[in-house]
C-alpha positions in Angstrom: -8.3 38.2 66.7 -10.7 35.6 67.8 -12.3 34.6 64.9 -10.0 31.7 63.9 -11.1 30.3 67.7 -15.0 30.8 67.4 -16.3 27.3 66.0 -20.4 28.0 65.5 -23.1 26.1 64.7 -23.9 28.3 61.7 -21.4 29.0 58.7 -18.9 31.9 60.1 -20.0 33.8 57.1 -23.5 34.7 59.0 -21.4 36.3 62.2 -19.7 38.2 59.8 -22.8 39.2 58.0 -24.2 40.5 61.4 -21.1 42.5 62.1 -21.0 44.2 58.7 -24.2 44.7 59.0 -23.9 46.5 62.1 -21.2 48.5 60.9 -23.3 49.5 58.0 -26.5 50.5 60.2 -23.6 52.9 62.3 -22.3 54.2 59.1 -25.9 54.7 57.7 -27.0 57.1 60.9 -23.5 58.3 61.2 -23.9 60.3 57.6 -27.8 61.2 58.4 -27.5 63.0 61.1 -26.7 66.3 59.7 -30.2 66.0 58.3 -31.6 66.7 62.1 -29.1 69.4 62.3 -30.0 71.7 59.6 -32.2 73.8 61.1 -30.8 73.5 65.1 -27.5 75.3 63.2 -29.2 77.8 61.1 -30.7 78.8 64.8 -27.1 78.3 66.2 -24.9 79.8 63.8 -26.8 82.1 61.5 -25.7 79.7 58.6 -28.2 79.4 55.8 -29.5 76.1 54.7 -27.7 76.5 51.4 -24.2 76.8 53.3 -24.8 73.7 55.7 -26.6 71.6 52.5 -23.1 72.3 50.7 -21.0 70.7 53.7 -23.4 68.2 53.4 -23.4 67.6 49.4 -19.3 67.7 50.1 -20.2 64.7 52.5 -22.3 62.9 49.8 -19.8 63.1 46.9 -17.0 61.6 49.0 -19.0 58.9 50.6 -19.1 58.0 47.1 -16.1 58.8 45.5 -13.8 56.8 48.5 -15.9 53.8 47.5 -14.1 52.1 45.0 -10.5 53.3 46.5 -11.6 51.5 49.6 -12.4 48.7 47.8 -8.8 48.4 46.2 -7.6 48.9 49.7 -9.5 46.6 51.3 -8.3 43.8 49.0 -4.9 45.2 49.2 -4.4 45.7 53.2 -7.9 43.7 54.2 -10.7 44.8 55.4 -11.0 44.9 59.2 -7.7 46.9 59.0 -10.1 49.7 57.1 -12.9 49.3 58.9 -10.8 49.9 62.2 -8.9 53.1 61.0 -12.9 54.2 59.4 -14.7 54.1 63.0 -11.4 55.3 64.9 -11.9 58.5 62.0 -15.4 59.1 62.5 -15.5 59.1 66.4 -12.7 61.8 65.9 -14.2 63.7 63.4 -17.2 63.6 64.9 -16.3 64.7 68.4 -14.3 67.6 67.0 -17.7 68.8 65.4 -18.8 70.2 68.8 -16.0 72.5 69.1 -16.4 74.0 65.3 -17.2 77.9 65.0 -17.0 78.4 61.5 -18.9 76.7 58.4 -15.5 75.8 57.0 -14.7 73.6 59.9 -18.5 72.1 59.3 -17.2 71.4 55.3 -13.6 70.0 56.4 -15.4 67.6 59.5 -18.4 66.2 58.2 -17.6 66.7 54.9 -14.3 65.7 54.0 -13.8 63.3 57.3 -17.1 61.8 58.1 -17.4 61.7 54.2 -14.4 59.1 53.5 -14.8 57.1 56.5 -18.1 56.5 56.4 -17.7 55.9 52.6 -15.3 53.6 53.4 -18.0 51.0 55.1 -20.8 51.6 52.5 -22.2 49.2 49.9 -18.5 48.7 48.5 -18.2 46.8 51.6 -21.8 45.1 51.4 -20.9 44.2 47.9 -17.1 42.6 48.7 -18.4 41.1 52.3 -21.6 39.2 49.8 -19.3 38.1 47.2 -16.5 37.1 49.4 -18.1 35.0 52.0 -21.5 33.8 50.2 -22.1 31.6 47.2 -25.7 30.5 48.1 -28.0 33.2 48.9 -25.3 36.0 48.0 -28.3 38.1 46.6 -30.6 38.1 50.2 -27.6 38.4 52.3 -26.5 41.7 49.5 -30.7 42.7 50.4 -30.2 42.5 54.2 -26.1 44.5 54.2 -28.4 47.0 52.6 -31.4 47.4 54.2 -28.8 48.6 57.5 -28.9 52.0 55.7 -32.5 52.2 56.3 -32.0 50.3 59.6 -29.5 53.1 61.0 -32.4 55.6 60.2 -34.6 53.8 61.8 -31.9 53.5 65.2 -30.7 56.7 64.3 -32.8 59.7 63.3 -35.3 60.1 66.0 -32.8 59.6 69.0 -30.7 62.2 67.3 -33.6 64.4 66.9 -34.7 64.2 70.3 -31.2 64.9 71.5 -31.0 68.1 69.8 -34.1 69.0 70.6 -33.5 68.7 74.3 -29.8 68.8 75.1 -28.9 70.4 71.8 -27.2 69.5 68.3 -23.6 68.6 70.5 -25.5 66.1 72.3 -26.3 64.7 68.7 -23.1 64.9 67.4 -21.3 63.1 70.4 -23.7 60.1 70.2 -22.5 59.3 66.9 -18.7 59.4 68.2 -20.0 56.8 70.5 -21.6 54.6 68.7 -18.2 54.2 66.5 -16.3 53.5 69.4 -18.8 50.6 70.9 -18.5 48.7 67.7 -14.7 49.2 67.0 -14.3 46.1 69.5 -16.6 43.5 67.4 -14.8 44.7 64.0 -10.9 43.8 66.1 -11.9 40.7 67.9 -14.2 38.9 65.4 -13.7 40.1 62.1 -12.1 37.7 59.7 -11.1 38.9 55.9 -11.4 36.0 54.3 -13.3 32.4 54.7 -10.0 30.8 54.3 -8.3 32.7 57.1 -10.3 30.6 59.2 -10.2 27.4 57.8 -13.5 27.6 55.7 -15.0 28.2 52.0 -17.8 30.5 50.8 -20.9 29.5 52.2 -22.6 27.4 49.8 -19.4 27.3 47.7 -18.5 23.7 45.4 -16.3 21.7 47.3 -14.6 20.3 44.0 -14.7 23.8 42.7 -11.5 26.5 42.9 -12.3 28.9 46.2 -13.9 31.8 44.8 -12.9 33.7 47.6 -9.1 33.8 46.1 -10.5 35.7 43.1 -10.6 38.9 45.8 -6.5 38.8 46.2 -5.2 42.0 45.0 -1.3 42.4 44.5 -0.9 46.1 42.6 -1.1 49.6 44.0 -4.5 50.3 45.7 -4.6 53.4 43.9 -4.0 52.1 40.0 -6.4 49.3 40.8 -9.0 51.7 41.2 -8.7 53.6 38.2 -8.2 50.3 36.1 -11.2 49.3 37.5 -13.0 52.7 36.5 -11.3 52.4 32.7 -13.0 49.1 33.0 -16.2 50.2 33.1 -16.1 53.1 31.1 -15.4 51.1 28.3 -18.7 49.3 28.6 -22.4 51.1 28.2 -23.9 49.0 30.3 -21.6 50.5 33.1 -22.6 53.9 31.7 -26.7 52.6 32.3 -26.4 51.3 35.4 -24.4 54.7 36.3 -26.3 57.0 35.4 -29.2 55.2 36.5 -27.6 55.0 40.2 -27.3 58.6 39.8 -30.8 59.3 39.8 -31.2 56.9 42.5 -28.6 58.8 45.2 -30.4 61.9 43.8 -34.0 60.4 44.7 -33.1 59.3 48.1 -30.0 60.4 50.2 -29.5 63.1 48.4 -33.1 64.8 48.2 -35.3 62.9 51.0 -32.7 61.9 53.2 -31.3 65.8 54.1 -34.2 67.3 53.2 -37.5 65.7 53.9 -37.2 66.9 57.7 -36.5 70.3 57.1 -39.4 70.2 54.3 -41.9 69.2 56.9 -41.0 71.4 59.7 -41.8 73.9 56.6 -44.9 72.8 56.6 -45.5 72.4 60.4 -44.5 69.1 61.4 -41.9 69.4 64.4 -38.7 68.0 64.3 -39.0 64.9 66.0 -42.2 63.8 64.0 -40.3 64.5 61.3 -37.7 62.1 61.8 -39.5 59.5 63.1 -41.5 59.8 59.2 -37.8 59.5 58.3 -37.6 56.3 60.4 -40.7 55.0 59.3 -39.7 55.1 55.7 -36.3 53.1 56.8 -39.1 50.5 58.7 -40.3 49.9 55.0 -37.6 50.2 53.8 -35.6 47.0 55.3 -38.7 45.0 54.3 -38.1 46.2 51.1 -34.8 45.7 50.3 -34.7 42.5 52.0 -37.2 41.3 49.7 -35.4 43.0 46.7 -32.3 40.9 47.7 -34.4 37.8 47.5 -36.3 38.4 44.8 -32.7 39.1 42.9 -32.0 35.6 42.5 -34.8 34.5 41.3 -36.0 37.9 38.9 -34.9 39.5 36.1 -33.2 42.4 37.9 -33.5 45.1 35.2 -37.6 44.5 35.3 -37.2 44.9 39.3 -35.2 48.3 38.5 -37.5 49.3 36.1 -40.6 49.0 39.0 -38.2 50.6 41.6 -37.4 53.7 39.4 -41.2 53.9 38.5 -42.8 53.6 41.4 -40.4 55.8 43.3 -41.3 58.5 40.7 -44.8 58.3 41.2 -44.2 58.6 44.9 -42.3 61.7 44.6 -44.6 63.5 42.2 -47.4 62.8 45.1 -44.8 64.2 47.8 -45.6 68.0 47.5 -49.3 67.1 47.6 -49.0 65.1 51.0 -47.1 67.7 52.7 -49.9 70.0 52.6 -52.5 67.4 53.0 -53.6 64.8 55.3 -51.4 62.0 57.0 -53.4 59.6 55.1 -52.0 61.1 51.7 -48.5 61.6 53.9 -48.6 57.7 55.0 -49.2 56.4 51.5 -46.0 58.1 50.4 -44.1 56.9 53.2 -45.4 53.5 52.1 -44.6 53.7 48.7 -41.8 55.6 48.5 -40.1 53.3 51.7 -40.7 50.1 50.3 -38.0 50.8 47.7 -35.8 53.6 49.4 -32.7 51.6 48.3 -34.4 48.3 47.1 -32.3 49.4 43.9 -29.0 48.2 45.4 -29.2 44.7 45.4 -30.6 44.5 41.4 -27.6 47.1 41.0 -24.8 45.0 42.2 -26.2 41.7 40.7 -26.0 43.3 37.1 -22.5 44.7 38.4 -21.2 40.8 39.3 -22.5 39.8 36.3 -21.7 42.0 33.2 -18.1 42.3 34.8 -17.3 39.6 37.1 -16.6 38.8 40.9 -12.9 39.4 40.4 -13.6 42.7 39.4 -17.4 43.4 41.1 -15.7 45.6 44.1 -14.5 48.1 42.4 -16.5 48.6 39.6 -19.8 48.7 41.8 -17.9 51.1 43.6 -17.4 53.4 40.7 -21.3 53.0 39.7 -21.7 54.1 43.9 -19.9 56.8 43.3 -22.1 58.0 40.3 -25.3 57.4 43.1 -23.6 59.8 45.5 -22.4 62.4 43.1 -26.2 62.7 42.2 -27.0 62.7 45.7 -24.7 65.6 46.5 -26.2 67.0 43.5 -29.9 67.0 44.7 -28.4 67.6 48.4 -27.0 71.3 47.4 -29.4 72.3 44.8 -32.5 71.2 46.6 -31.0 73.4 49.2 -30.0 76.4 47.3 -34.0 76.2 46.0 -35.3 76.2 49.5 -33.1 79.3 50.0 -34.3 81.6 46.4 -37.7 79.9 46.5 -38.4 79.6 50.0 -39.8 75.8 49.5 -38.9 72.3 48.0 -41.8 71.3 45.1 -39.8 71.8 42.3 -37.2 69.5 43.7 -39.8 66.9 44.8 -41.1 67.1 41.0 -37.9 67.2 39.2 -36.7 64.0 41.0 -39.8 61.9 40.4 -39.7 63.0 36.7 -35.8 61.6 37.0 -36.8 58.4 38.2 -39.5 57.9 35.3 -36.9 58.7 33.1 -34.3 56.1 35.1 -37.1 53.5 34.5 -36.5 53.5 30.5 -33.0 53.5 30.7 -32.4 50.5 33.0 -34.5 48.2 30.6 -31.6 48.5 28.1 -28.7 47.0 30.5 -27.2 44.0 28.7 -29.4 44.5 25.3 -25.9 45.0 23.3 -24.9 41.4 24.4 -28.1 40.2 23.7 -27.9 41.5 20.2 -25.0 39.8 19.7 -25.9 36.8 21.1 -28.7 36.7 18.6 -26.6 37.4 16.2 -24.3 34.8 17.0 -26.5 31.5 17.4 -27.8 31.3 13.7 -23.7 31.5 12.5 -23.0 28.4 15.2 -25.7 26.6 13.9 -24.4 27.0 10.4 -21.4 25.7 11.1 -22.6 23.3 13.2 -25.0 21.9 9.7 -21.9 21.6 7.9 
């Protein structure tokens, strides 16, 4: 590893920023891209969008769920060593996809496969790489890790569509494989676990102060870690809030817009490669967004932002159905609205996360309330599909969603309000004391 060689002129921390967050951006267009393959396999294979939205909801659910086990792993074995064995997984899983003849094989390889691995360098690892390596602007540096989702889109979706368009879905599918292999260098030769292994602290970290970057060390079973982290949080409502909340959010975006906004416009006569490149445009507004979101998350009360996010989203959606069978001009202003805060909910999110229950703990709780976003992103992903096929079009998903998000916009406010109470409770009994 080089990494303990490199002397920069910037903190290490930023290098590693850049690598994680190119990691992410492969991850992010990794998991998309059965969203350009729906229909190219319905005309392949005969499948029906309900079967290859179910391989894809199986996808969703374990991007998710391998979230807050990676997260115990990662602090158990480190993270580059899961990173590695994550791209070396996807390039294999993904070049076996072009050999597949049955949907089964479709469910096992970019379901099960792609599923964990790329859950396995999702925004557990944002949230550990943020936390580990940053003390000053830890909330933009959380903003940019996740604006790479959108960024991968952007990369992503319309050279995937184009591909399948002209060389067909393989062509696709064998770019991604790729892709993981071109980064798997960076992540052996340059990746450092922690800012100590290299002779450093936490950018913007206290000199006199204990490294907060030994507050990541985990000595138990990877496994039990993750469900003591789970009990954790199910002990709390706040976790409960910013879960079910989260679950709206995956519901909202990956799991409705993200697999089915292409297909919904080719419905409605948009070809495939406009289509994606809508797809891209919302990830364009998307990284503005969220970078902002991040900033604005150290300085903002990040339920009020969450309570904007979830509104505004829902209004976006509700206009959705409308805009598809209307103008671009109606069409643009949802892409502008709804990109701006396609995942600007993440960095809010894991800042309530670090704070309610701690950096020590952040990891894998946040990736517990991940995997509540991606069960309700497997959720929409399946049923939104399974509509498509009895109804024969998407509006009451589009309108169920943005009535979601309204209803995630009241429930956010009340994050923290039961400590609040008691801190209010509290202070006039001190200052009793205190007068006697």
């Amino acid at each position: 590893m080089l990494a303990k060689y490199i002397r920069l002129r910037f903190h290490y921390g930023w290098l590693i920023a850049i690598i994680t967050f190119l990691a992410l951006l492969a991850s992010a267009g990794m998991r998309s891209t059965p969203s350009v393959l729906i229909v190219p396999l319905e005309k392949n294979f005969g499948w029906s969008n309900a079967t290859i939205s179910f391989a894809i909801s199986i996808n969703l659910v374990l991007y998710g769920l391998s979230g807050p086990f990676a997260a115990a792993l990662m602090q158990r074995m480190g993270i580059r060593r899961v990173m590695i064995g994550a791209l070396i997984l996807i390039a294999l899983a993904c070049g076996l996809t072009t050999v597949m003849t049955a949907p089964w094989q479709l469910d096992l390889l970019w379901g099960v496969l792609v599923g964990l691995a790329t859950g396995s360098i999702a925004s557990v690892l944002a949230a550990l790489i943020a936390n580990r390596w940053f003390v000053k602007n830890r909330g933009l540096v959380m903003g940019l890790l996740t604006a790479s989702n959108a960024t991968g889109q952007l990369v992503f979706l319309p050279l995937l569509a184009s591909l399948a368009v002209s060389w067909g879905w393989r062509a696709s599918a064998w770019a991604t494989a790729i892709a993981a292999l071109i980064l798997l260098p960076l992540v052996i030769l340059l990746f450092s676990d922690h800012p100590r292994d290299i002779g450093l602290r936490p950018y913007g970290a206290d000199p006199e102060e204990e490294d907060p970057s030994n507050a990541t060390n985990a000595t138990g079973n990877p496994f039990s870690d993750a469900i003591k982290g789970l009990v954790l949080g199910m002990r709390s409502k706040d976790f409960w809030l910013l879960a079910g909340s989260f679950f709206i959010c995956g519901a909202s975006t990956n799991g409705l817009i993200g697999t089915h906004l292409i297909p919904a416009s080719m419905d409605h006569g948009i070809s495939e490669v406009t289509a994606a490149s809508m797809l891209a445009l919302i990830g364009i507004f998307d990284l503005i967004g969220t970078t902002v979101s991040g900033w604005l998350s150290d300085r903002v009360d990040a339920r009020w932002l969450l309570c904007w996010y979830y509104g505004l989203r829902g209004l976006s959606l509700l206009l959705l159905p409308y805009a598809l069978g209307s103008t671009y001009l109606l069409l643009l202003v949802f892409i502008v609205f709804y990109g701006l805060d396609w995942v600007a909910t993440v960095p809010p999110t894991s800042r309530l996360a670090a704070d309610i229950f701690g950096k020590e703990q952040v990891a894998i709780v946040y990736g517990w309330i991940f995997a509540a976003h991606q069960f309700g992103a497997a959720t929409a992903a399946y049923t939104a599909g399974a509509l498509r096929t009895t109804e024969g079009s998407y509006q009451i998903s589009f309108i169920s969603a943005g009535i979601l998000c309204l209803f995630a916009a009241g429930m956010v406010i009340r994050i923290g309000r039961t400590r609040r109470e008691q801190v209010a409770i509290e202070i006039p009994v001190e200052s009793a004391s205190a007068l006697q």
